[in-house]
N, C-alpha and C positions, 0 to 999 in steps of 0.2 A: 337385875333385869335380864342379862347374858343368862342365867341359867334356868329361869321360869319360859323365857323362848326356847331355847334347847330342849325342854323338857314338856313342849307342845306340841301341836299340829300349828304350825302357820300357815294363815293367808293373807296374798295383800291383791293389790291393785294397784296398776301402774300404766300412768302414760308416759311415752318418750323412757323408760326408765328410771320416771320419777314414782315411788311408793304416795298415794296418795287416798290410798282405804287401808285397814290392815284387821287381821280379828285373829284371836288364837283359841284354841280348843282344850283343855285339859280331859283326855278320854284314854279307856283302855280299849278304845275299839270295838267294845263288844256289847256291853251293858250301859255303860253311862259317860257323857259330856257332857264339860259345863264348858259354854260360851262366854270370852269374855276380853275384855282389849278393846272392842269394838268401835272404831275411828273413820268418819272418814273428812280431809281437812276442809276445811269449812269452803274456800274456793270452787269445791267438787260436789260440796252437798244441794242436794234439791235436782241430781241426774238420776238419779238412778243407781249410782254406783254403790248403795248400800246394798239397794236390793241383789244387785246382781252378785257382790260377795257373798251374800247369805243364801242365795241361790244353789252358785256351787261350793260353800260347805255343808250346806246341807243333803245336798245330791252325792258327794263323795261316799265313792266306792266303801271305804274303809269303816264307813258314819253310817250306813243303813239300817242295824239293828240297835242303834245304843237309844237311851233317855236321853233324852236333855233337861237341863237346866241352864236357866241365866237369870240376872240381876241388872235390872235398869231403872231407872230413875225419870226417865223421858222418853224412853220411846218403845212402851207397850204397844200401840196402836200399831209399829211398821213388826214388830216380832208376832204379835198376833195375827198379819196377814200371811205370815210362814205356818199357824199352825199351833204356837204358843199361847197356855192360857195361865191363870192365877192358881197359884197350888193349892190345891183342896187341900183343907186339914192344916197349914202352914205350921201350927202350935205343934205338930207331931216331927217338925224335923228340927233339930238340934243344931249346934253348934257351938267349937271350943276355939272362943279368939288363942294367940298365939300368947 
């Protein structure tokens, strides 16, 4: 876990200095991010606090030109209000488990 976070963009949220959203970014900054970690503790859910993490990772300076990609299970509805839709063609993109 130590090195898949080092090896990210973090973000979190925090009240009092308690982390209580958190999402990280796998990107080269230029062409493509994939979003994914995406948390926020259930005491906090139903504020807003999701939106407004994905707000400013998506707004980041550094995140303006890339692709995205992510993988969710439950909550296409609030990623498709940022702009996220179903990937055309999905049989065309691959993948080699480890």
């Amino acid at each position: 876990m130590q090195q898949s976070i080092e090896h990210s963009m973090c973000f979190g949220a925090y009240i009092d200095g308690e982390l209580i959203a958190f999402a990280r970014v796998i990107t080269d900054t230029v062409v493509f991010a994939y979003l994914l970690d995406v948390f926020v503790l259930e005491n906090h859910q139903g504020k807003g606090v999701g939106k407004q993490l994905l707000g400013h990772i998506l707004n980041h300076e550094k995140l303006q030109t890339v692709n995205w990609l992510l993988r969710t299970n439950d909550a296409a509805a609030l990623y498709e209000k940022f702009g996220f839709k179903v990937i055309d063609a999905p049989e065309t993109y691959l993948r080699k488990p480890c």
